[in-house]
C-alpha positions as CSV (number, residue, x, y, z in Angstrom):
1,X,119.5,122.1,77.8
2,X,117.0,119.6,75.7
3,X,113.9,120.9,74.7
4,X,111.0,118.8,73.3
5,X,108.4,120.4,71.3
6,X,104.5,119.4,71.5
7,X,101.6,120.6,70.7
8,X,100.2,119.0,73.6
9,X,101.6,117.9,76.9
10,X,99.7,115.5,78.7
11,X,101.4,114.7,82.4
12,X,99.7,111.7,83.4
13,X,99.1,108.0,82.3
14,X,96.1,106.9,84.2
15,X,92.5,106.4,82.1
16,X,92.0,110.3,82.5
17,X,95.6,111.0,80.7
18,X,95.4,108.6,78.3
19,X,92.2,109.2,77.0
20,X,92.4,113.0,76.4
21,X,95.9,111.7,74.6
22,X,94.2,109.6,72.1
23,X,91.2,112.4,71.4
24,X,93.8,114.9,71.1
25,X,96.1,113.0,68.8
26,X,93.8,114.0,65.9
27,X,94.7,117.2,65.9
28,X,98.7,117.6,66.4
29,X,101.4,116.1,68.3
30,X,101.0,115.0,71.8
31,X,103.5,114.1,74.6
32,X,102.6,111.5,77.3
33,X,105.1,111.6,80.4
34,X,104.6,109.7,83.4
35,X,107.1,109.3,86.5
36,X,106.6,105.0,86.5
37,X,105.2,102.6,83.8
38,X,102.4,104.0,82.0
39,X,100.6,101.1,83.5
40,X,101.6,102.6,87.4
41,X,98.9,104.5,88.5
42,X,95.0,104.2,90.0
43,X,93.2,103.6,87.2
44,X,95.0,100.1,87.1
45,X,93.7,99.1,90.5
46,X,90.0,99.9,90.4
47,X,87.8,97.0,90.9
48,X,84.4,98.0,90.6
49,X,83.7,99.6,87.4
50,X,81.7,102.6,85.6
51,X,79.0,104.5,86.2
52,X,76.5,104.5,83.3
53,X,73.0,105.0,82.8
54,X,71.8,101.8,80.6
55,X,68.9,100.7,82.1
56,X,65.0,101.3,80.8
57,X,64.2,101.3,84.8
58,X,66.8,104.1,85.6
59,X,67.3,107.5,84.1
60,X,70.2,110.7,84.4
61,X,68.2,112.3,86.8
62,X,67.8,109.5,89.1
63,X,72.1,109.2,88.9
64,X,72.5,112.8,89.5
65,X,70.4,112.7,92.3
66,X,71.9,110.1,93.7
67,X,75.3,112.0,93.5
68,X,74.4,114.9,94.7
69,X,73.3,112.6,97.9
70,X,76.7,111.3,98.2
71,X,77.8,114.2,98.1
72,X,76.2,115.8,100.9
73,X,74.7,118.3,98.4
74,X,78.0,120.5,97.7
75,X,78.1,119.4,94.1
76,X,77.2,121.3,90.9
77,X,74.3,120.2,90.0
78,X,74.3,121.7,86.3
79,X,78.1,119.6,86.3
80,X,76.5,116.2,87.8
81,X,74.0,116.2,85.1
82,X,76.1,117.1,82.5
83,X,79.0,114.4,83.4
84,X,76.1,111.9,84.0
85,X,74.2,112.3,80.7
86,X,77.7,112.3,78.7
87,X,78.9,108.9,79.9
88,X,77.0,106.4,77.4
89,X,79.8,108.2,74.8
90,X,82.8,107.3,77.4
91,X,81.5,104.0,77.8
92,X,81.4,103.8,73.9
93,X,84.6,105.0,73.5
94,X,86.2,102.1,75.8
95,X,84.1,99.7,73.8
96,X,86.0,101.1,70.4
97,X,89.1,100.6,72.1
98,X,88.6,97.4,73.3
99,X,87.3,96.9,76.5
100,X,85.1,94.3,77.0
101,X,82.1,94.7,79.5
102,X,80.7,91.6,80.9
103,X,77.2,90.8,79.4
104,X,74.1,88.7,80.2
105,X,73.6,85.5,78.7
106,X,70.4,86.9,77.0
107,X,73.1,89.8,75.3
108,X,72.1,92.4,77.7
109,X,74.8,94.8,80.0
110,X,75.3,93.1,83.2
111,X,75.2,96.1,85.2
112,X,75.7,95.7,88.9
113,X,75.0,98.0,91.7
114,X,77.5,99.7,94.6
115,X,76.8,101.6,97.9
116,X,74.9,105.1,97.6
117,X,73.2,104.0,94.4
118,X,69.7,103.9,93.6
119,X,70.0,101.3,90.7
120,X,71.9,98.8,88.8
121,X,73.9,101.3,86.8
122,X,77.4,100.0,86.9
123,X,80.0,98.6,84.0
124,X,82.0,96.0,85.1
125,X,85.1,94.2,83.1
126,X,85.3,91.3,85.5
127,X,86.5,92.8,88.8
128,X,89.0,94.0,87.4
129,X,87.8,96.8,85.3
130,X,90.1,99.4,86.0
131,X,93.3,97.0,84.8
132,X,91.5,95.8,81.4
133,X,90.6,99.6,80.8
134,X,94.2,100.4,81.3
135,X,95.1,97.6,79.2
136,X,93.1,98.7,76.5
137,X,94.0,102.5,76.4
138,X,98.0,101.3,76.9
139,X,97.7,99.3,73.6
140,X,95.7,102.0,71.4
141,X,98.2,104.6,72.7
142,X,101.1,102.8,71.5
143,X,99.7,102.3,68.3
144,X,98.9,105.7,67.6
145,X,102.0,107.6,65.7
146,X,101.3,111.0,66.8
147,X,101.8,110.1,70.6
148,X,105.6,110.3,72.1
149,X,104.7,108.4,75.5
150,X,107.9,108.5,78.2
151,X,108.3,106.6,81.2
152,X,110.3,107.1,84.4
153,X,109.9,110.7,83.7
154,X,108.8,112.9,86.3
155,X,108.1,116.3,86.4
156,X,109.8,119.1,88.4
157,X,107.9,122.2,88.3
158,X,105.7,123.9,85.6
159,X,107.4,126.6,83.4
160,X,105.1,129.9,83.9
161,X,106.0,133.4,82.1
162,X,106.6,135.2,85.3
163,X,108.7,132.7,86.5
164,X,111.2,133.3,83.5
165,X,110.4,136.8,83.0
166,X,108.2,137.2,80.3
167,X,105.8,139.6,80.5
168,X,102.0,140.1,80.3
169,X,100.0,137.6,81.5
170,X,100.8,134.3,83.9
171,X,100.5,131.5,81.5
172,X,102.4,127.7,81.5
173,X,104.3,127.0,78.9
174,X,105.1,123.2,79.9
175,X,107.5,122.1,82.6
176,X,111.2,121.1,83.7
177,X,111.8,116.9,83.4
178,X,113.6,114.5,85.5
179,X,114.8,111.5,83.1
180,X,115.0,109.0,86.0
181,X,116.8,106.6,84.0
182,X,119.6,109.0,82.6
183,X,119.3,111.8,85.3
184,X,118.7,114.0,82.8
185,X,116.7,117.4,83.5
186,X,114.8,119.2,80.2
187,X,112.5,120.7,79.0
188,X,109.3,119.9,77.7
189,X,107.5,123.0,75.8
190,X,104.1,123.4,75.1
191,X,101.1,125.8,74.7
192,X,98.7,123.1,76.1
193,X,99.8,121.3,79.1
194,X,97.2,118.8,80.9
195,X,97.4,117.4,84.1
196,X,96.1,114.1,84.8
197,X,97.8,112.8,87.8
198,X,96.1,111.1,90.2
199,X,95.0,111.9,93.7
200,X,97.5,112.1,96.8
201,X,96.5,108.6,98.6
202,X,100.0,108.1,99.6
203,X,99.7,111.3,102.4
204,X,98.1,108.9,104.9
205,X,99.7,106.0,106.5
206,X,97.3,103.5,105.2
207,X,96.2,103.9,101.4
208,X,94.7,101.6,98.8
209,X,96.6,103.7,96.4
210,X,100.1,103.1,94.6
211,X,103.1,104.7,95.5
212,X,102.4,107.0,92.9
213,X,99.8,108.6,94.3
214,X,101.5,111.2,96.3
215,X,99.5,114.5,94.9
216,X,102.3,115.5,92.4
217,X,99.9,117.4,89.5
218,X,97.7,119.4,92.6
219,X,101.1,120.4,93.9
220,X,102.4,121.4,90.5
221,X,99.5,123.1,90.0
222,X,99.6,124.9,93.6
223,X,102.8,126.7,93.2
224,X,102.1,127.1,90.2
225,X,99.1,129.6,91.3
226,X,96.1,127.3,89.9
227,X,93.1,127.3,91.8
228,X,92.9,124.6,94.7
229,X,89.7,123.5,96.3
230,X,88.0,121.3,98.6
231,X,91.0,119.3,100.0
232,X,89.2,117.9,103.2
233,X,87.2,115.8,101.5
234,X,89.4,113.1,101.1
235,X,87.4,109.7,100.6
236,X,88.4,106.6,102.5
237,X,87.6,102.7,101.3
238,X,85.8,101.2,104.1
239,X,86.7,97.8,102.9
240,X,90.3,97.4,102.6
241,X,91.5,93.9,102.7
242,X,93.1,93.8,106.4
243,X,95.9,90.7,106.3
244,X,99.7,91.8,107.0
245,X,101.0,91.0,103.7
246,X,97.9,92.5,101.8
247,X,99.4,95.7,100.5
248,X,96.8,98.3,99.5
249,X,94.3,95.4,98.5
250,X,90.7,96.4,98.2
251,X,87.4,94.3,98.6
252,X,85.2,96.4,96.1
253,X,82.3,98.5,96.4
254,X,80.7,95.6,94.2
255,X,80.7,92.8,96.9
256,X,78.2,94.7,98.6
257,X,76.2,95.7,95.7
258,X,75.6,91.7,95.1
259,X,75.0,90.9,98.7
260,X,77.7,91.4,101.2
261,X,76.9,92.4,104.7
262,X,79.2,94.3,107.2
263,X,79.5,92.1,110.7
264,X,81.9,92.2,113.6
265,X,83.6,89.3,114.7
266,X,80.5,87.2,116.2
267,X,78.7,87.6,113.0
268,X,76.5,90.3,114.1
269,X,75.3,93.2,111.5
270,X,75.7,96.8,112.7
271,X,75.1,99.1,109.4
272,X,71.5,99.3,110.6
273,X,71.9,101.1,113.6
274,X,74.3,103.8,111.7
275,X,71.7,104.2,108.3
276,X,69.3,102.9,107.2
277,X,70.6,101.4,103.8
278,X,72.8,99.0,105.9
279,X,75.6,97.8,104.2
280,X,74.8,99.7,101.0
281,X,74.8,103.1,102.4
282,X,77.8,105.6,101.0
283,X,81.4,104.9,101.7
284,X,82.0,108.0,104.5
285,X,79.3,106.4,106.2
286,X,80.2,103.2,106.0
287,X,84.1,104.2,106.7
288,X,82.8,106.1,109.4
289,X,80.8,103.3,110.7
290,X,83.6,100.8,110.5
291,X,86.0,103.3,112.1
292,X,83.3,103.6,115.3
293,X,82.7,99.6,115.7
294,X,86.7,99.6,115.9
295,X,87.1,101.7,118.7
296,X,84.1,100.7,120.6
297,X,84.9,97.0,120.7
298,X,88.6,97.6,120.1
299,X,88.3,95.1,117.7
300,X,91.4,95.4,114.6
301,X,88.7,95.0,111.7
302,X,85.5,94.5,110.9
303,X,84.3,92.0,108.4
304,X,82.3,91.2,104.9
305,X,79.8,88.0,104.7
306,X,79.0,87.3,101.3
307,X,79.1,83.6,102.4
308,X,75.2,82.8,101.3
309,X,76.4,83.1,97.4
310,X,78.3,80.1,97.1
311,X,81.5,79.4,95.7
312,X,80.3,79.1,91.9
313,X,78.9,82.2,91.9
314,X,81.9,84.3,93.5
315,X,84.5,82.4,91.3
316,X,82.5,83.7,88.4
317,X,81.6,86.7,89.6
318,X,85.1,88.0,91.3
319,X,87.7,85.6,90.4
320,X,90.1,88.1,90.8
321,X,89.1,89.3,94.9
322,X,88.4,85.1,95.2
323,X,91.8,84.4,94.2
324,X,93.6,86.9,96.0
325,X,91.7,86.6,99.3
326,X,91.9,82.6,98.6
327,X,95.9,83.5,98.2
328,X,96.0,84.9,102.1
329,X,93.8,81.6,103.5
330,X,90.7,83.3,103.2
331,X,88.0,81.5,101.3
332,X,85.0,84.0,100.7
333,X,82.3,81.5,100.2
334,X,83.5,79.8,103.6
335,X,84.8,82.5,106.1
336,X,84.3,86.3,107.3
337,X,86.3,88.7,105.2
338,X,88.5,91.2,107.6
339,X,88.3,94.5,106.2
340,X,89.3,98.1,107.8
341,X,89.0,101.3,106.0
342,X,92.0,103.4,104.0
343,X,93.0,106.3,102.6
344,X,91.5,106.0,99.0
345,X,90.2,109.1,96.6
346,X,91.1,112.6,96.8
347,X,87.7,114.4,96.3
348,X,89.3,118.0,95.8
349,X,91.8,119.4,93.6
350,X,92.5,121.6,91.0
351,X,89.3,124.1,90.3
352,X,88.4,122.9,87.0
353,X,85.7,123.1,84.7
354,X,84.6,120.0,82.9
355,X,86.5,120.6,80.1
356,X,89.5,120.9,82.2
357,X,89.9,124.8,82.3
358,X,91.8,126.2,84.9
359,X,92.1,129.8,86.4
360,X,96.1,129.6,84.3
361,X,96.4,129.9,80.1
362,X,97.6,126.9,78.8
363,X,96.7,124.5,82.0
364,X,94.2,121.9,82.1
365,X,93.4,119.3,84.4
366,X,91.4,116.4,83.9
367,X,91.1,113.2,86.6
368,X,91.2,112.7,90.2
369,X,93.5,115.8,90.2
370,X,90.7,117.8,89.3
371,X,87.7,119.6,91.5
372,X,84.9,120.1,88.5
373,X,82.1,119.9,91.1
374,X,80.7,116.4,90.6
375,X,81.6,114.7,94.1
376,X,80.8,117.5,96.4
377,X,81.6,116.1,99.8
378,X,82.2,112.7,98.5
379,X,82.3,110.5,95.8
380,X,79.4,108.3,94.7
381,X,81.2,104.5,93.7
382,X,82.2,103.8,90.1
383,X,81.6,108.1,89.5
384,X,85.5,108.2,89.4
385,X,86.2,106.5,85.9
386,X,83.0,108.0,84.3
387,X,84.3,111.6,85.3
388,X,87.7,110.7,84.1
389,X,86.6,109.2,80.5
390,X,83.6,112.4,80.1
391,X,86.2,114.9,80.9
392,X,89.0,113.4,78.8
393,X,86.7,113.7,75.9
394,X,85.3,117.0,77.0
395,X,88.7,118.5,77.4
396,X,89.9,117.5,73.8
397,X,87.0,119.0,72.4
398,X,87.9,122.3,74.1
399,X,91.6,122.2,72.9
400,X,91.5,120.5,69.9
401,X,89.3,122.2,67.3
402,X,91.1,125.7,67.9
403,X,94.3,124.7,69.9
404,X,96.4,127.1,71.2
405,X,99.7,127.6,69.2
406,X,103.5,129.7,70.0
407,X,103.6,130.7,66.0
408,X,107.2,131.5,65.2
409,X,108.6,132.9,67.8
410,X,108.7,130.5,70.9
411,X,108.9,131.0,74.5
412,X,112.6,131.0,74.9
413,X,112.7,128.3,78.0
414,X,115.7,129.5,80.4
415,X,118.2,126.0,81.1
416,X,117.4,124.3,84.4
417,X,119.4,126.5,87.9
418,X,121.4,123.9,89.7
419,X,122.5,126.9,91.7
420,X,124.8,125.6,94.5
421,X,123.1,122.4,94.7
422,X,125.0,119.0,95.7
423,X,124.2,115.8,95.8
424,X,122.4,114.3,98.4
425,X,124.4,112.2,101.1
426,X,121.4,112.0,103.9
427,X,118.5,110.6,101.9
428,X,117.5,109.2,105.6
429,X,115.9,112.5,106.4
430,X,113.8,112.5,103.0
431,X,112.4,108.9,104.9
432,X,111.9,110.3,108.0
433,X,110.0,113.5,106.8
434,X,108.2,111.2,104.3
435,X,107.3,108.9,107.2
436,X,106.4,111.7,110.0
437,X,103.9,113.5,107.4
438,X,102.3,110.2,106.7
439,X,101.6,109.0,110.1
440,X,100.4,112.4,111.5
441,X,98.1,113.3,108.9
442,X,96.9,109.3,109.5
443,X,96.3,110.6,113.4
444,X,95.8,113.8,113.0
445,X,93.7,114.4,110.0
446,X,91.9,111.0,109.4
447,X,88.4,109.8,109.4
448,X,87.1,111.7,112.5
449,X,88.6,115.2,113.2
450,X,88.8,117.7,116.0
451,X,90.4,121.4,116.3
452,X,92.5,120.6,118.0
453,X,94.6,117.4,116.1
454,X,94.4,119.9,113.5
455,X,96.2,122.6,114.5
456,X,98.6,120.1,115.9
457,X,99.1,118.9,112.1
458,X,99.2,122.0,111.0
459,X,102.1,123.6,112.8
460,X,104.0,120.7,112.6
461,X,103.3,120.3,108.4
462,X,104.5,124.4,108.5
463,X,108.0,123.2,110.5
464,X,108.0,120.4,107.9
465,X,107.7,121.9,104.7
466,X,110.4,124.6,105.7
467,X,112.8,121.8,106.5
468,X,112.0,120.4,102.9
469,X,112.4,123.6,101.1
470,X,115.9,124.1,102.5
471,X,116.4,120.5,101.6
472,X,114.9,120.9,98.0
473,X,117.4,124.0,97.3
474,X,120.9,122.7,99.2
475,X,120.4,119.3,97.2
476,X,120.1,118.1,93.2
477,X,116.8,117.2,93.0
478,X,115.4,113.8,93.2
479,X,112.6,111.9,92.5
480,X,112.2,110.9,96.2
481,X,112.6,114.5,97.2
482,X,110.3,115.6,94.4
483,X,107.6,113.6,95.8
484,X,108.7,114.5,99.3
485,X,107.7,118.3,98.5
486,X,104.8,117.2,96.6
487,X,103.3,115.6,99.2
488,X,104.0,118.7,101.8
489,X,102.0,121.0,99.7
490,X,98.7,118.0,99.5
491,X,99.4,117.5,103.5
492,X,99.1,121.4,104.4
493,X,96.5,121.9,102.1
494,X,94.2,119.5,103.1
495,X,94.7,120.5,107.0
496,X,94.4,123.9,106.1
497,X,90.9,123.3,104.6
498,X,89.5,121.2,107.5
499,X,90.5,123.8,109.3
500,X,88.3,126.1,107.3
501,X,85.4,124.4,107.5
502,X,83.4,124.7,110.8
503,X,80.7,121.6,110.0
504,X,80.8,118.0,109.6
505,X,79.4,117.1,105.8
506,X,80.2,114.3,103.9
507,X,83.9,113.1,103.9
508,X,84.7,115.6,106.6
509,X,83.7,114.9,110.1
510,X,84.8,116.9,113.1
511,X,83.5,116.6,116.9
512,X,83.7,120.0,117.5
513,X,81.2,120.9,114.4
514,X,78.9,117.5,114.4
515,X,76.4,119.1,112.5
516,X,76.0,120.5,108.6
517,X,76.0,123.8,108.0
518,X,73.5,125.7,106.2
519,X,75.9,127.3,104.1
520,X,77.1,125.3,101.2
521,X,80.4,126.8,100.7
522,X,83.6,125.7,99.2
523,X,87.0,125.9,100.3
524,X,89.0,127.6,97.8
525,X,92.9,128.4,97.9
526,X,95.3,130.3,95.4
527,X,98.5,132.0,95.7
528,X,100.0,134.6,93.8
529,X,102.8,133.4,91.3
530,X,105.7,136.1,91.2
């Protein structure tokens, strides 16, 4: 069997991934492997922009408090602050790698302002931010010679101590590789192995998110014996575009900010009467909200107005979401925007610190796939890419300086067990399995819970992921199946959280505990790794 030596391993090619790759690659070798195109993942699709302090009128504590707002006041505070004061360097790195942030005429930032914030504190490229960020980072990376970057890779399963009996203490030593392209399984080893892969969007039914999104570095992680917290805050979009050939297209945050209101079909406002910050109040809220107008009126969507701006000013302002909405008939500066809400950020994770530690030697996590403590019970808008680009940089300051090395003597890495493993001739049931997990955690485990639509969830996820496992093992693995199991673990471990908790507070709402508790606690999960 192949094996590839690196002195980094970084499993993800989003902003978070990409970013810890190029601070790394200053001190050693570093390997980028991502299941798609490097270009396939969420960072590519955010709209909005970046959080940033910039303004004389606002300030770090101002942000942070309005975080720990959104977040229903389960965040780390001493992680909020320290995430908010280090993003003017993460916007600066960006800037040095190309981005270009839309200014005022008179030179200034033009920052703009989203739902939950107190002040105009966001970087925008356009709206399209996410995309030229990606763009930016994909070009750097390719021109930097101490980065091996691999596409259509995916990866199997981390390579742990115990696991191949070595003893002393459970640490990774990289992971087992799919090759998509050749169907080639190998090895890739390395004392520093990073995951930065996304969130697990693709559980529910309806998701903004890519297909890639389906939760593979938390469940990587999981059976790996990392840490796994606060899974039952996952954050909905309350403003996905609803059209039936609109796949996963979102209106952003950012409409709002500059003067969108929420209306049903007559026109009529109805934030008010659920807070009072109206359409600019934070996205559970506002998911919620649009969630209870639906099945009051029984009405398929709600709607955005933004139609007071004018068409010269939304053309400048979001050519991209004029273009695309103008694409399906809908012309923003002349009609109501439908909009319902979807599966869209993955709140918990991996337990991490802010410089990606994890409970395991030798893995990190940086990203959506992370829990550092800065989103609490939800996320505050745009707070995604500054957590991604601060951590990146935080993370590389951890292991670079005084990386962690093999010496001599590797790890010998034991070739990849077929076993008795053949290939797969009823891919239907992988679909099927795929499918049933998807729609009951969409009915089971959505925006509004109850006890009892989660136990139902959760003993059917338990029959589920049995029937997977005996899948997994009777055939050669496959990147459908892969993500098939992946998605299992994110299912079950969400469930099992909302389960846990007996109170309604941010993202997770449940009719039988309407109310917060006065305990903040988290939801913590781990398994022992024999």
């Amino acid at each position: 069997m192949k094996i590839v030596d690196t002195d980094y391993f970084v499993v993800g090619s989003g902003m978070a991934g990409l970013m810890t790759a190029l601070h790394l690659s200053a001190y050693g070798k570093v390997t980028v492997v991502t299941k798609g195109r490097l270009q396939d993942c969420n960072t590519n699709f955010a709209q909005g922009g970046i959080c940033c302090v910039m303004d004389e009128g606002d300030s770090f504590a101002k942000h942070a408090r309005d975080t720990m707002i959104a977040g229903a006041w389960l965040g780390n505070s001493q992680v909020v602050h320290e995430i908010c004061e280090h993003a003017p360097e993460a916007i600066q790195d960006l800037i040095d790698c190309g981005v270009r942030f839309n200014k005022k005429p008179d030179g200034g930032w033009d920052l703009t302002r989203e739902g939950g914030h107190s002040a105009r504190r966001i970087f925008h490229a356009g709206d399209i931010t996410g995309e030229k960020c990606e763009k930016a980072l994909i070009r750097t990376v390719k021109k930097t010679k101490s980065i091996d970057w691999r596409e259509e890779t995916i990866v199997i399963d981390l390579i742990m101590t115990r696991r191949i009996g070595i003893a002393g203490e459970n640490r990774c030593l990289g992971a087992y590789v799919l090759d998509k392209a050749k169907n080639e399984i190998y090895a890739i080893r390395s004392p520093n192995t990073i995951l930065a892969t996304g969130g697990c969007g693709k559980v529910y039914l309806y998701t903004c998110n890519p297909d890639t999104a389906t939760g593979d570095g938390i469940a990587l992680a999981w059976r790996a014996g990392a840490k796994i917290e606060n899974m039952e805050f996952i954050q909905f979009h309350p403003t996905c575009l609803y059209h039936p050939q609109a796949k996963r297209f979102l209106i952003s945050e950012a409409v709002r900010g500059e003067g969108a209101v929420l209306v049903d079909r007559n026109g009529r406002e109805f934030m008010r009467k659920y807070d009072p910050r109206g359409s600019l109040a934070p996205r559970d809220i506002v998911a919620r909200s649009i969630d209870s107008e639906m099945k009051r009126t029984g009405a398929d969507c709600m709607f955005l107005d933004i139609r007071k701006k004018g068409k010269k000013y939304l053309m400048e302002r979001f050519p991209n979401i004029y273009a695309k909405c103008l694409s399906f008939g809908i012309d923003m500066a002349k009609d109501l925007i439908p909009v319902v809400p979807a599966a869209h950020y993955t709140c918990g994770g991996i337990k991490a610190t802010t410089a990606g530690e994890t409970n395991i030697p030798g893995l990190s996590a940086v990203g959506e796939c992370a829990s550092t403590g800065l989103h609490g019970a939800n996320r505050l808008a745009s707070n995604s890419l500054m957590e991604a680009m601060v951590c990146a940089r935080l993370t590389a300051a951890r292991l670079g300086p005084r990386p962690e090395k093999f010496g001599k003597d590797k790890p010998k890495i034991p070739a990849w067990r077929i076993g008795n493993a053949v290939p797969e001739d009823e891919a239907v049931l992988v679909a099927h399995m795929w499918d049933e997990i998807r729609r009951l955690m969409w009915d089971y485990v959505g925006i509004v819970r109850t006890n009892k639509r989660l136990d139902r969830a959760a003993h059917r996820i338990k029959t589920l992921r049995k029937e997977i496992r005996e899948y997994y093992f009777k055939y050669l693995v496959t990147p459908d199946t892969l993500e098939l199991r992946n998605l299992a673990v994110c299912a079950e471990l969400i469930v099992k959280s909302a389960q846990k908790r007996h109170e309604s507070r941010g993202l997770h709402y449940t009719l039988d505990y309407p109310r917060e508790s006065k305990k903040k606690c988290q939801t913590i999960f781990s398994r022992s790794v024999t």
